[in-house]
KEFI-761437 format. One record per residue: residue in one letter; y, x, z of N, C-alpha, C, O, CB in turn. Coordinates in steps of 0.2 Angstrom, whole numbers, plus 5000, padded with zeros to 4 digits. Atoms other than C-alpha are relative to their C-alpha. Glycine has a CB too. Layout:
% residues N
AYXZYXZYXZYXZYXZ ...
END
This chain:
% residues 244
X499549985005495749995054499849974993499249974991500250075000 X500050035005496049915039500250054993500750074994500449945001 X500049955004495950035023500049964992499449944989499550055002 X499750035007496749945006499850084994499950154994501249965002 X499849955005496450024990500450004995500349964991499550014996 X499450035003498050044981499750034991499350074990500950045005 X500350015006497950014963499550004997499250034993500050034997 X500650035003496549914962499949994992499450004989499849935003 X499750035006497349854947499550024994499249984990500850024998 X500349985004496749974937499250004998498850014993500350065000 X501150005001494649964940500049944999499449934997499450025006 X500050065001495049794939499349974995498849944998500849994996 X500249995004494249784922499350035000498950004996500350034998 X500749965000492649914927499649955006499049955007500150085002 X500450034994492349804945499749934998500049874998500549995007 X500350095000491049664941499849955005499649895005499349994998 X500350044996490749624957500549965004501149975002499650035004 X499650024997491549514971500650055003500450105005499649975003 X499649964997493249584977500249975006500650005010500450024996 X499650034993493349464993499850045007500150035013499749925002 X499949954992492549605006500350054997499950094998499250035004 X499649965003493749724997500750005002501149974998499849994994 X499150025001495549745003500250064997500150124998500650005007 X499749955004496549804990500949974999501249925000499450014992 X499149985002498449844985500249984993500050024989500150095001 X499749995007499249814970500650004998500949995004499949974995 X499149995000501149834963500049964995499749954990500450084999 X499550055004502149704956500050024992499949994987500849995004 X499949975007502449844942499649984995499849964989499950055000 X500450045006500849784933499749965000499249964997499750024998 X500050075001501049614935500749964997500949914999499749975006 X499350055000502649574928499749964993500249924991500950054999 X500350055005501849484914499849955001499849904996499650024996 X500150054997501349364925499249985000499149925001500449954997 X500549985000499649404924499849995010500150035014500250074995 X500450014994498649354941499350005002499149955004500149965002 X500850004997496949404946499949975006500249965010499850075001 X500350044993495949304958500050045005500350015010499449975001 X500149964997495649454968500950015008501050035013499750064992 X499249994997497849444971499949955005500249975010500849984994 X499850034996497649294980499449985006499349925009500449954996 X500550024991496349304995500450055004500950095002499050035002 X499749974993496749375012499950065001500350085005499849985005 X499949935001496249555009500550044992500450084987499150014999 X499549985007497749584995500750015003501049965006500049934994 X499250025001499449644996500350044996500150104995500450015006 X499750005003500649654986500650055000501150055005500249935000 X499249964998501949814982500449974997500349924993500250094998 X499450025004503549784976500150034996500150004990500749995002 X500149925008503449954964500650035002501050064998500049984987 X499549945001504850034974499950055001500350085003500550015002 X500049915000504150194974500050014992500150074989499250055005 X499849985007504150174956500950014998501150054993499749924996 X499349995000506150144959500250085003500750115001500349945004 X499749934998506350324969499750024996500250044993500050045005 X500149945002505250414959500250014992500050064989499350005002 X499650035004506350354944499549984994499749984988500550064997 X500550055004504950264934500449944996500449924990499449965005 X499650075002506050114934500950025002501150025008499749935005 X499450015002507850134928500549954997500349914994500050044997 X499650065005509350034922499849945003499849894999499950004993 X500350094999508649874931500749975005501150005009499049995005 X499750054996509449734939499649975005499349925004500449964997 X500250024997508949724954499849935004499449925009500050035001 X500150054998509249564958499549954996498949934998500749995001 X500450025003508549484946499350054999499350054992500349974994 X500749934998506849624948499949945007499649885006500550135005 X500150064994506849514965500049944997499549934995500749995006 X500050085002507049364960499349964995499049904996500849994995 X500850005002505449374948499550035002499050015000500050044995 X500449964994504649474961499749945004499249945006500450055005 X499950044994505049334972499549914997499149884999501150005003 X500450075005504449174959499350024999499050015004500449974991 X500849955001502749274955499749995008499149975008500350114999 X500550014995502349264973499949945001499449905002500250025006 X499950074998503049114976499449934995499149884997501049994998 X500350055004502049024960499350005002499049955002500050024993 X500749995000500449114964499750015009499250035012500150084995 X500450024993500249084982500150075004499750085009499249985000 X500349934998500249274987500350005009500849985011500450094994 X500050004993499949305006500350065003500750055008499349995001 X499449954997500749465009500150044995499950054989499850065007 X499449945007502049575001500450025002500749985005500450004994 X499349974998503349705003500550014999500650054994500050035001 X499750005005504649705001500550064996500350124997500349965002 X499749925003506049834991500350025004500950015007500550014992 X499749944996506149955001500350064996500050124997499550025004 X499549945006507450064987500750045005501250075004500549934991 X499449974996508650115001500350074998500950074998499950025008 X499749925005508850304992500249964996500849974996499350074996 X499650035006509350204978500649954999500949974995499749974998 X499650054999510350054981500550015008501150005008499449944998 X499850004993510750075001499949985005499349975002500349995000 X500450034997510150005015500249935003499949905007499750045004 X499650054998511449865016499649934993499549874994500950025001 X500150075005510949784998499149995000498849954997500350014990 X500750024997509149805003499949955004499549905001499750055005 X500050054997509349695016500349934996500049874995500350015006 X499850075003510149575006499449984994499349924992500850024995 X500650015005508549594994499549965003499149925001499850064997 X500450014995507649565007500049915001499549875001500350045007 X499850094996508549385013499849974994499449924993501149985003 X500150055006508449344994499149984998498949934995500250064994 X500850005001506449384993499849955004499349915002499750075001 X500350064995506149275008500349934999499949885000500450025008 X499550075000507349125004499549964993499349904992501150034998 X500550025006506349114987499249985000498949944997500050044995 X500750004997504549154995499949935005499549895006499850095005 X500350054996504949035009499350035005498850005008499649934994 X500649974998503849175017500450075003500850095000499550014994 X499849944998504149335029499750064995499150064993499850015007 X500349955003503949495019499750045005499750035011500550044996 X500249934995503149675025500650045000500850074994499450054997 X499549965002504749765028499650055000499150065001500550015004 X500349924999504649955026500550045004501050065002500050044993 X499449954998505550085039499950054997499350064995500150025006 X499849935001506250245034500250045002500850025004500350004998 X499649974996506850375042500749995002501049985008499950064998 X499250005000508650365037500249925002500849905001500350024993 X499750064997508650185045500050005009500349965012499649954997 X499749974995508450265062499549975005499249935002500749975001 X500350054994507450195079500149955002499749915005500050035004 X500150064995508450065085499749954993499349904994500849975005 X500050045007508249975068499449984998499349934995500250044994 X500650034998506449995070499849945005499449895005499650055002 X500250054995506549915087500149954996499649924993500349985007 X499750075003507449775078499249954996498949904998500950024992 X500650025005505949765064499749975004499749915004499550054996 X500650014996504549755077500149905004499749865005500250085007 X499850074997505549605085499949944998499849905002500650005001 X499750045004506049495070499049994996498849954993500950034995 X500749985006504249555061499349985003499349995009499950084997 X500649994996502349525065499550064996498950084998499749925001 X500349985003501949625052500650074996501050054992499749954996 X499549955003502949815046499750064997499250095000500650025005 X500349955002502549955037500350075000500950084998499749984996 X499749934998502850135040500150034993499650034990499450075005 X499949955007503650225023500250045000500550055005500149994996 X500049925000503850405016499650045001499850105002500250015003 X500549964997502250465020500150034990500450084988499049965005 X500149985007502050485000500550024996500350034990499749964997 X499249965001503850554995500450045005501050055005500649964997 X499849954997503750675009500750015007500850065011500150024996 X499650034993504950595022500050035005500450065008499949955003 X500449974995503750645034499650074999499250074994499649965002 X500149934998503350825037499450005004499349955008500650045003 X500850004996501650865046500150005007499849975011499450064999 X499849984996502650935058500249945007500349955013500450034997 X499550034998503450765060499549925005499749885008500649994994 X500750054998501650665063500149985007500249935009499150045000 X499950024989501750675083500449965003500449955009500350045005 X499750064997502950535083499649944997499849894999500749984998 X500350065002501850415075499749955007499849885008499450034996 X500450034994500950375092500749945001500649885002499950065008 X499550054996502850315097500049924995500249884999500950035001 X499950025006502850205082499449945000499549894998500050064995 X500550064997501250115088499949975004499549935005499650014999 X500050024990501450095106500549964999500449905000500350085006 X499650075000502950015102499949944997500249894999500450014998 X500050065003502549905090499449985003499449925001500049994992 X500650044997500849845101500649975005500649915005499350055002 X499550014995502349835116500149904996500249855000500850084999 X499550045003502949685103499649964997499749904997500450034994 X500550045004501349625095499950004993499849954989500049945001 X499749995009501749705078499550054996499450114998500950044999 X500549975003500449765067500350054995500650034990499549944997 X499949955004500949935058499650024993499050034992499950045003 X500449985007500449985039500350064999500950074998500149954994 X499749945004500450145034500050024993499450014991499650055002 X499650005008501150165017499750064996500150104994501050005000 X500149955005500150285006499850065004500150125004500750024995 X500249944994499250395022499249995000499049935001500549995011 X500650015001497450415020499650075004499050085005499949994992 X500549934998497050595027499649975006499749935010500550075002 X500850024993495450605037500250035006499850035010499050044999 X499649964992496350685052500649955003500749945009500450084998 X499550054998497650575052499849935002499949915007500449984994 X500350094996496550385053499750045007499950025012498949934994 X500349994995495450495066500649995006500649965011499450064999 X499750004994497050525077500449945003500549925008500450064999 X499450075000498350375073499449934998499049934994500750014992 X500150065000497750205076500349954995500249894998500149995004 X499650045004498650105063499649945001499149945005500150034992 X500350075001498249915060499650014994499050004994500649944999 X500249985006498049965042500350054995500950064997500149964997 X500049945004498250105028499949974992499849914991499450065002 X499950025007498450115009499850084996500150124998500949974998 X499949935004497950264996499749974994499349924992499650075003 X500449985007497450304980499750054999499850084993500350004994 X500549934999496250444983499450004996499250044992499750025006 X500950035003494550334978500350014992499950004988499549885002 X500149975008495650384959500050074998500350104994500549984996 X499849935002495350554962499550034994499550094992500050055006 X500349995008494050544947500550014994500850074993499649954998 X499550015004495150484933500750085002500950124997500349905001 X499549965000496550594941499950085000500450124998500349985006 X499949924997495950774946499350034999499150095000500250015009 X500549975001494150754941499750025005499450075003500050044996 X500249994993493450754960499649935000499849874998500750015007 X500450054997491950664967500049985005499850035009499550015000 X500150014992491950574983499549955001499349914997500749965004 X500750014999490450554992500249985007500650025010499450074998 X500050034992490450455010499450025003498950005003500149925001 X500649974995489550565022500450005006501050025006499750084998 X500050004993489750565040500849945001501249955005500350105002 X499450064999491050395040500650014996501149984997500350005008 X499449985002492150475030500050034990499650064987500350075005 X500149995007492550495010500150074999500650105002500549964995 X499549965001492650665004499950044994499450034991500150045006 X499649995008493250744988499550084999499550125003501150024999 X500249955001492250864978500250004994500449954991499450015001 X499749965007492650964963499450004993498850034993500250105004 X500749995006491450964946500350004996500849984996499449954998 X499849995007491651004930499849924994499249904993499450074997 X500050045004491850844917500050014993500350064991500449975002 X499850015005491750814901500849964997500849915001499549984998 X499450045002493650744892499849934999500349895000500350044994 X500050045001492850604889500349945005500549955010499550015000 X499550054996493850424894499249985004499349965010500549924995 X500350054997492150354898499750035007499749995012499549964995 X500349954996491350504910500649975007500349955013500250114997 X499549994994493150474921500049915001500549895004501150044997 X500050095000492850254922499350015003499049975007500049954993 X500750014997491250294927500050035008499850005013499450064996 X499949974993491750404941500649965003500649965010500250094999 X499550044995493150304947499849935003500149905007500649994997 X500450075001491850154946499750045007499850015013499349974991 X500649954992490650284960500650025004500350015010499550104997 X499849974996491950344968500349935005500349935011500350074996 X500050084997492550144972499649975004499849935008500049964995 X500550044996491050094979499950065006499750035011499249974995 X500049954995491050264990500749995005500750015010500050084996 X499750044997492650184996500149955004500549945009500149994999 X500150064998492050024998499750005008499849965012499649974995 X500349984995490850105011500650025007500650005013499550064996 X499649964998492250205018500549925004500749915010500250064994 X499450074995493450015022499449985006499450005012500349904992 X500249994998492049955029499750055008499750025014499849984997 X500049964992491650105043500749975003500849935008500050114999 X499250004992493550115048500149925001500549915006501150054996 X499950054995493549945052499749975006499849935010500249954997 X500550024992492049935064500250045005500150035011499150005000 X499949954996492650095069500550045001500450085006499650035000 X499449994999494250155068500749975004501249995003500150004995 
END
């Protein structure tokens, strides 16, 4: 299994070292300046579109067509190898989605990562699985999915192997979850749970896991730790893909 670290973006700055054994995530959001790190354009990189920045109302008042369309030249200029596309269906609907979709592709000259949703249904997945070699499961991280609701996941991978379609789980990192679900690949932002919550992760037994300490307020205490807690990560992509 393949374990991306989403918002690399931000350690960007603290990481000196090579980022080519490293897959990492980043969101269009903070690159619309046109701004491209090398790191964006190897084969361990993909690309969000920032619509969970659009549900979670971060981003308002936009036009999303032209949002696509700068989305879409940005990959297109800079070569980028995968990306997903806006998946805003709570927002917009799931008809001008697709139209965003046809637009993102026609300009990329390139297949995106769709995203399913619940409220797009099962056969809609088959369809994905069909047309896609690459899709990704969303909602795990605005609660779509309920714990309750995990035990379909299996169908979700069975099928898409049935097809030859590699699954991405969208913002699902729990250690109970990679041990049981097989994904192709995963995405989190946990390795920021320094900067965020002030938690150390320490990779013991194949797995990262979060401890609690007292910090000082200091900016530089929380860069330090999200620099340690990165490379306890790095360890961690490595296991789950010889062994996951």
């Amino acid at each position: 299994m393949k374990v991306y670290l989403a918002g690399f973006e931000t350690a960007y700055n603290i990481w000196k070292e090579s980022t080519e054994n490293i897959y990492v995530l980043s969101s269009y959001i903070n690159h619309q300046n046109g701004e491209c790190p090398k790191y964006m354009k190897q084969d361990r990189h993909i690309l969000d579109s920032g619509a969970y920045s659009a549900m979670n109302g971060t981003l308002k008042n936009i036009d999303w067509d032209k949002y696509v369309e700068n989305y879409a030249d940005f990959i297109a200029k800079n070569n980028i190898k995968h990306f997903i596309e806006m998946d805003i269906d709570s927002v917009v609907g799931l008809e001008k989605v697709e139209q965003l979709r046809e637009k993102l592709e026609k300009i990329t000259k390139k297949k995106c990562i769709p995203v399913w949703h619940r409220s797009r249904g099962e056969k809609y997945f088959l369809q994905m699985i069909k047309n896609y070699d690459y899709v990704a499961l969303g909602g795990f991280a605005i609660k779509e999915w309920e714990k309750k609701d995990y035990k379909y996941i299996n169908w979700f991978l069975e099928k898409a192997k049935e097809n030859n379609c590699k699954i991405h789980g969208l913002g699902i990192t729990g250690i109970d979850v990679l041990k049981k679900y097989k994904f192709y690949s995963v995405d989190s932002t946990s390795w920021l749970a320094g900067s965020k919550y002030g938690e150390v992760c320490m990779f013991r037994n194949g797995f990262p896991v979060r401890i609690k300490r007292k910090l000082n307020k200091r900016v530089k205490d929380y860069k330090d730790l999200d620099l340690y807690n990165l490379k306890q990560w790095i360890k961690f992509q490595k296991y789950a893909e010889e062994y996951l």
